[in-house]
Structure formats: structure tokens, C-alpha cells
N, C-alpha and C positions, 0 to 999 in steps of 0.2 A: 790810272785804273786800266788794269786789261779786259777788252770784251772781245765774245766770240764771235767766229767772222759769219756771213749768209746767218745774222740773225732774222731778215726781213723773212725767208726762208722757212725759218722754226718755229716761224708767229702766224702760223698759216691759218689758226682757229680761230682768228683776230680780224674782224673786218678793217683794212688799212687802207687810209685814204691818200691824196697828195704828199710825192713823194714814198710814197709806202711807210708813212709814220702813223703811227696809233691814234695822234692826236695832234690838230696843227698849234700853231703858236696862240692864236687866243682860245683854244680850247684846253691847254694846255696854264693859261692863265686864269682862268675861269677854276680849273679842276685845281690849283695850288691854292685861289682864293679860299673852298671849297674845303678843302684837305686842313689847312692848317686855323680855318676859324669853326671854333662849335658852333656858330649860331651867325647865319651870313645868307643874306637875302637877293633876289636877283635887284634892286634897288641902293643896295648896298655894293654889290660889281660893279653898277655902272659908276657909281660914286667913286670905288675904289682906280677901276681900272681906264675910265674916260672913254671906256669902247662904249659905242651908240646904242642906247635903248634897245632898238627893233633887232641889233645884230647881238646883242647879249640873249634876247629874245627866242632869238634863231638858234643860237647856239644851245641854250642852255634844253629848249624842248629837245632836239635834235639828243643829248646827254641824256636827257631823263627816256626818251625813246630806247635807248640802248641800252637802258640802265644801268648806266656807269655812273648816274648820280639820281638820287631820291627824294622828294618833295617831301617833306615832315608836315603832322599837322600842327606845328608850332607858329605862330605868328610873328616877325622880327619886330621887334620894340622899339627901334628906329621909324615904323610904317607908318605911313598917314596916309589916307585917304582910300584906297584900295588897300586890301590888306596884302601883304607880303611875307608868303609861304618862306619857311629857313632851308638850306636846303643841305644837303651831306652827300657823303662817297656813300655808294652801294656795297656793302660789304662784301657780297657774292660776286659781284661782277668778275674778279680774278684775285686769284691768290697765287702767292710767289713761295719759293722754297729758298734757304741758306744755308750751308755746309760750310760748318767750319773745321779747319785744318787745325788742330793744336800739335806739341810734340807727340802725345803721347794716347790722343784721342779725339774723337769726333762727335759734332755739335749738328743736329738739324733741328730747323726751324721752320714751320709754317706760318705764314701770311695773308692776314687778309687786305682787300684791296682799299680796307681803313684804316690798317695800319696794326688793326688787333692783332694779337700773337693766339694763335690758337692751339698749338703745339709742340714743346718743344723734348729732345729727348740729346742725353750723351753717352756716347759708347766707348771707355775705355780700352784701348787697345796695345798689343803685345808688337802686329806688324804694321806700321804705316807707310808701306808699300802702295802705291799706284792702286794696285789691283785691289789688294784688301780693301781700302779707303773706300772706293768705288763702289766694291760688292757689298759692306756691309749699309754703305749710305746707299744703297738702291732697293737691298729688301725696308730697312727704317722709312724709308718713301713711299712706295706699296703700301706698307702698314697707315703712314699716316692719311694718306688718301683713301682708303680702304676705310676707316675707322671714321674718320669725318664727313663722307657721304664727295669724295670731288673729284670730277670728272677730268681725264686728261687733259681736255679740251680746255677745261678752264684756267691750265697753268701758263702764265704769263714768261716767265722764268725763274733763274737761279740765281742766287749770289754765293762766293768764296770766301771767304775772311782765311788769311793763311799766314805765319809766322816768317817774315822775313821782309827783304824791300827791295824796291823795285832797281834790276840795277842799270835798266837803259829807258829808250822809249819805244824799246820791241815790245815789253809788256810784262818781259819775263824775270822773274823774281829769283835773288840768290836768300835762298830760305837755311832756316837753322839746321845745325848739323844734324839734329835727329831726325830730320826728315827729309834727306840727303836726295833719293828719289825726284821728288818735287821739284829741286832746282835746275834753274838755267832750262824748263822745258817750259811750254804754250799751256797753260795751267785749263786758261779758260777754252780753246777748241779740245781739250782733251775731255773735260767735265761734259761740253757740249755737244760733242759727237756720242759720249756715255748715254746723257738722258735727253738730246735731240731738243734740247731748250735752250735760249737764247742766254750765256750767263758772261758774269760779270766777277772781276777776282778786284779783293784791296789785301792788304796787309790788316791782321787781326784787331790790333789798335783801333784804323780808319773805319774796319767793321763796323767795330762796337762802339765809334761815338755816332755811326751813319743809325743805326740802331736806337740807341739811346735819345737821337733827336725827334724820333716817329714814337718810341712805347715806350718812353723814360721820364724822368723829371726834365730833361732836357726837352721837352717837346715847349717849355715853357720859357725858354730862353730862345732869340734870333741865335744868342753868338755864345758858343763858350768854347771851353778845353776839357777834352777829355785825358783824364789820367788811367791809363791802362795798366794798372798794378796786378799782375799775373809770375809766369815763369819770369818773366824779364820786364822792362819797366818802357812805358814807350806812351804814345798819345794818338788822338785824332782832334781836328780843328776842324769847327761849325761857323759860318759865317753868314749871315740872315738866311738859316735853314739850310743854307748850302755846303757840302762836302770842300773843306779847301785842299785840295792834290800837290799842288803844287808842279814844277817844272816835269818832273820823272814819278808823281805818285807819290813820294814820302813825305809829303808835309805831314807834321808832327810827331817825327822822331826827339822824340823829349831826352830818351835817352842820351842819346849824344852829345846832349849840354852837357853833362857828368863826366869826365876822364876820370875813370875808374881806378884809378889811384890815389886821386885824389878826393872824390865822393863815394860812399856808398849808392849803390842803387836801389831804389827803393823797390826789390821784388820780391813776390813770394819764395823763392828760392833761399831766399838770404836767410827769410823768416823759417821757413822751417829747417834750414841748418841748427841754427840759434835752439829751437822747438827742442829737438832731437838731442842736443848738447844737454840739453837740461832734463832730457829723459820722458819727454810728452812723444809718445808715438804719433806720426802722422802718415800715412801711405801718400796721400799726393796732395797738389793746392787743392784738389778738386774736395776731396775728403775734409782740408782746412777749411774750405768755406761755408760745408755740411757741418760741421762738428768745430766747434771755435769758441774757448772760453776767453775773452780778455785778461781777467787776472794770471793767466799760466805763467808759469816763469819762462823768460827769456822775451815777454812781448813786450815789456817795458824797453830793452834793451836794444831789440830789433828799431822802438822809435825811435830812441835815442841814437844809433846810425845813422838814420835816413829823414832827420829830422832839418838837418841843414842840406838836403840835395831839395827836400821838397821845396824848404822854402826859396831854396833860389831859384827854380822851374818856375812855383806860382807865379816869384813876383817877376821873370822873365816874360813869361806870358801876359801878364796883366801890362806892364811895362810896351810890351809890342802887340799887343791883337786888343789891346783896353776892353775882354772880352767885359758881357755879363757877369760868365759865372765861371766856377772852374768846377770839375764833377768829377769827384772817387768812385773812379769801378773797375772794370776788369772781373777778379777772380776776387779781392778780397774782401774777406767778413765783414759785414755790416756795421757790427759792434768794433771794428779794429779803427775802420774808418769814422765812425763817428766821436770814438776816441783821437784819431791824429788831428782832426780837422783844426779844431781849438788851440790846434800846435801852431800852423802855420802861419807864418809870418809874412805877409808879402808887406815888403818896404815900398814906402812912395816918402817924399819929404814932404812937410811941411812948408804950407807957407798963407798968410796971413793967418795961423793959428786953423788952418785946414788942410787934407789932403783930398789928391784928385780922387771921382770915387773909384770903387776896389770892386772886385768882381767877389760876388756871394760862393761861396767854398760848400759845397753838398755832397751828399751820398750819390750812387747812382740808382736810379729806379728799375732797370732792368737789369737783376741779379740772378736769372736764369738761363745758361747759356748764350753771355751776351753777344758774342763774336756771330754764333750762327744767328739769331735775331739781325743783328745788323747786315748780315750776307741779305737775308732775307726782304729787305728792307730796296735795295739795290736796284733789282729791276724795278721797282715802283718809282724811286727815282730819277731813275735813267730814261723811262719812257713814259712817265706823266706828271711828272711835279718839276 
């Protein structure tokens, strides 16, 4: 992952304590306890976490003081004896932004500091040039601040989700030829010096499963696989809630299990070549995933390509990450995906008349701009979970 440099700098509306971090390491354990249980008591931290009573104590008023977390009047069903208030992320305390790069258009996403999606919008575009991208993602941010009542002061920062991979450990990305611009340049000090907020770039895949794990069905699984079926077909990896990156940022280039001579790739591109062949107009995926009949001719046909790449990807992945689940998202149709899924085959052998278990095969839950959702998701990651 690239992030932007002098972010301690850009986090200036942010009271930052030791070290100039937002939150130290047990308040930082406390706010993940927090974050990823609905229903979790200061009695239930100490349980969890083995930190001491009076210092979970300390911490967590110190939190509710600055409202970054909020006492519910719900009581935890664990409690005995004293009763013990549940507690949650404060919604308002900060919200984050995410822009996503596609080839041929752009994704913002608002965040709240719960994880809610509170806005998102996409602008299909002619030039995705530097500047344009910029200009048009700066007045779409005005507006969405403007329209939701939020002050600059409350933005935490930004995240990128952008089409390509990483190709050193300088940061910088050789991105798809339609967005020629983009490569081989400092993505995130570029973004960062634009809106003077502290941001964060992945590849559009790692986006949208870092996304998927906070405002998805994915929030319900520690570990799974993201399949990012879009223009081009790729992945992101979840591993007990956490982002896996890998050495250089690419982990879960799914794609490149395939030699494309060998495999179809299972993208939207394929599909509406095939669409078009048979005479169903489609202007972009974007428009496919708006407007999408299953029975059309040529969808049968599209699975029937990309039906032995998935299944070799699934049972790759289940085979080495033994994830949970594996999760269809990206750009395509809800109905296409729920139709492939009953396809897939992930092999395991038998033996004593059983196999090992298999990870659960799903839809994705966030089918609205997911790459910028995930951008969005980013700095909440990066500096409190």
C-alpha cells in the first residue's frame, strides 16, 4: 500500500498523542474490539483483551470523553452484578473519503467513522487525465460535504482504489493502459497535496475486498477471497479482518493463476463482447450491472468460458488461504453471480467418506461503487483498527 508522506502534518484537526498517532496500541485494541463486535461491554474487553480492569477503565472514559466511542443504553447479557453498558464507534467522530480510479470513470465514497456508507456517487468520464480526475473528484466532495452537514475538520482522510499493481516498494503503480497518466508516478502525495489529507492508494481489487470487510457481507467472515469480476478479473485477501498485501502490495492477483491462452478470464469485458455478438446493446459494465437480464443470449455462454477458470481460482484459494468464504463482487450483476455460484466446483478429496471443510461461495454485499467504498474504508484502517 502507498501512503502519503507529512501525514502526522495533515491530521492537524486531530488531537495526537505519543508518537503523534491518533491512538496508542491498547486504545487501538479496545477501538477494533469495539468496531467489529455489535454488542461488547467494558467487562467483556477485559475478558477479551487481558488489559487490567482500572486501565481498560482509563481508557475507554478517556474514548467516550472524546467521543470516539459511545455508551448505548443497552445492557451486555454477559453482565452480572453491576450492570454493563455495550458500547460502539461514534459515528460522527470522523469520516473518511475514497476515490476510485476505474479505466474510464470515477467512484466517491463517504465514510463514517462506523463504517456506514453514507454516500456514494460515479462519474463516467471521456478524460482520465490527472487533472480532470482531480477536478471533477473535488467539486463531487464539496457537494458531498455540503449536502451532509461535514465539516473539514472532521475528515480523517482519503483512500484510492486504482487499476493496476504495484510494481516496486517505492509505492508506485504500473496501471492499465487506459490510464496511462497515472503510472509509474507517487499517486498518493499527488492526491494528498490536491486535498491536503492524509491518503492511502491499493489496487482496485484490494479496494473493494478492504471495503467489503467493513459495509459488506464480508464483515461476517474473519478471512475470505475476494473475486473482483469487473473490466479484468483479479482479487483481494482478508485475513482475521486484516488486508493481506503481501511483499510489494499485490497479494491477490487471482488473475494471474490463468495464462490466457489457456483460460478464459472471467471478466466483464468478455461478457459483453459475447452480449454485443448476440445483439443486446450494452454502453459499459457500469450500465451491465444497472440494466442485466439473466436469460439474455450469450450469458449462458459467457459461463460456460469462465466456468473452469473460476473453478480452479476457488479451489486454489481454499486449497491455500482454507479461507471461510469466497465472495462475487466487483461490477457484476447480482442475478449473474447468483446464477454462477451453484457452478462452482472447488475440489478437495475425499477421505474417510468426508471432505476438509470448503469455504461458503456468496454474493457481495456492497454493489454500489465498491472500489471507492473500499478506498473509503482505508484510513479507518490504517489509523484505528
Amino acid at each position: 500500500m502507498l501512503s502519503s508522506k507529512n501525514s502526522v502534518n495533515l491530521m492537524r484537526n486531530f488531537a495526537l498523542g505519543k508518537g503523534d498517532r491518533l491512538f496508542q496500541d491498547s486504545e487501538r485494541d479496545i477501538l477494533k474490539l469495539v468496531f467489529w463486535s455489535h454488542n461488547i461491554s467494558q467487562r467483556s474487553i477485559v475478558h477479551t483483551t487481558k488489559i487490567p480492569q482500572q486501565t481498560v477503565s482509563r481508557l475507554v472514559k478517556n474514548l467516550l470523553d472524546k467521543e470516539v466511542l459511545h455508551q448505548t443504553d443497552r445492557i451486555s447479557s454477559t453482565s452480572r452484578g453491576n450492570p454493563s453498558f455495550e458500547l460502539e464507534a461514534n459515528p460522527s467522530f470522523a469520516y473518511c473519503f475514497g476515490l476510485s480510479i476505474l479505466l474510464d470513470a470515477i467512484g466517491i465514497a463517504l465514510m463514517d467513522f462506523a463504517g456506514n456508507v453514507i454516500e456514494t456517487r460515479l462519474e463516467e468520464l471521456d478524460d482520465m487525465s490527472i487533472e480532470n480526475v482531480l477536478s471533477h473528484s473535488e467539486q463531487v466532495i464539496a457537494q458531498m460535504m455540503q449536502k451532509n452537514h461535514i465539516s473539514d475538520t472532521k475528515i480523517l482522510g482519503i483512500g484510492v482504489g486504482i487499476s493496476g499493481f504495484f510494481s516496486a516498494t517505492d509505492g508506485k503503480m504500473n496501471t492499465h493502459h487506459m490510464i496511462e497518466e497515472w503510472a509509474q508516478v507517487d499517486i498518493a502525495q499527488i492526491v494528498s497535496a490536491r486535498f491536503q489529507l492524509p491518503t492511502w492508494v491499493v489496487n482496485d481489487a484490494t479496494g473493494a475486498a478492504a471495503g467489503e470487510g467493513i459495509a459488506g457481507v464480508g464483515r461476517n467472515y474473519k478471512n475470505f477471497v475476494y473475486f473482483f469480476i469487473s473490466f479484468a478479473f483479479g482479487g483481494g485477501l482478508v485475513s482475521n479482518n486484516e488486508l493481506l498485501r503481501g511483499t510489494y502490495g499485490n497479494a491477490g492477483e487471482l488473475g494471474d493463476m490463468l495464462p490466457s491462452k489457456i483460460y478464459s478470464h472471467p471478466n466483464l469485458a468478455l461478457l459483453k463482447r459475447i452480449l454485443i455478438k448476440n445483439n443486446i446493446a450494452v454502453n459499459s459494465i457500469y450500465d451491465l450491472h444497472n440494466h442485466f437480464d439473466v436469460n439474455w443470449p450469450g450469458v449462458d455462454e459467457w459461463i460456460y468460458k469462465v466456468q473452469d477458470s473460476l473453478d480452479l481460482v476457488a479451489t486454489a484459494c481454499s486449497a491455500l488461504l482454507d479461507t471461510q468464504a469466497i465472495i462475487l463482487g466487483g461490477h457484476i450483476p447480482v442475478a449473474l453471480a447468483e446464477k454462477i455460484i451453484p457452478r462452482i466446483d472447488v475440489y478437495a478429496q475425499f477421505r474417510r467418506g468426508a471432505q476438509r471443510p470448503l469455504p461458503q461461495i456468496v454474493t457481495a454485499g456492497v454493489q454500489v461503487n465498491p472500489v471507492a467504498v473500499g478506498a473509503a474504508s482505508l484510513p479507518l484502517r490504517e489509523l484505528c483498527l
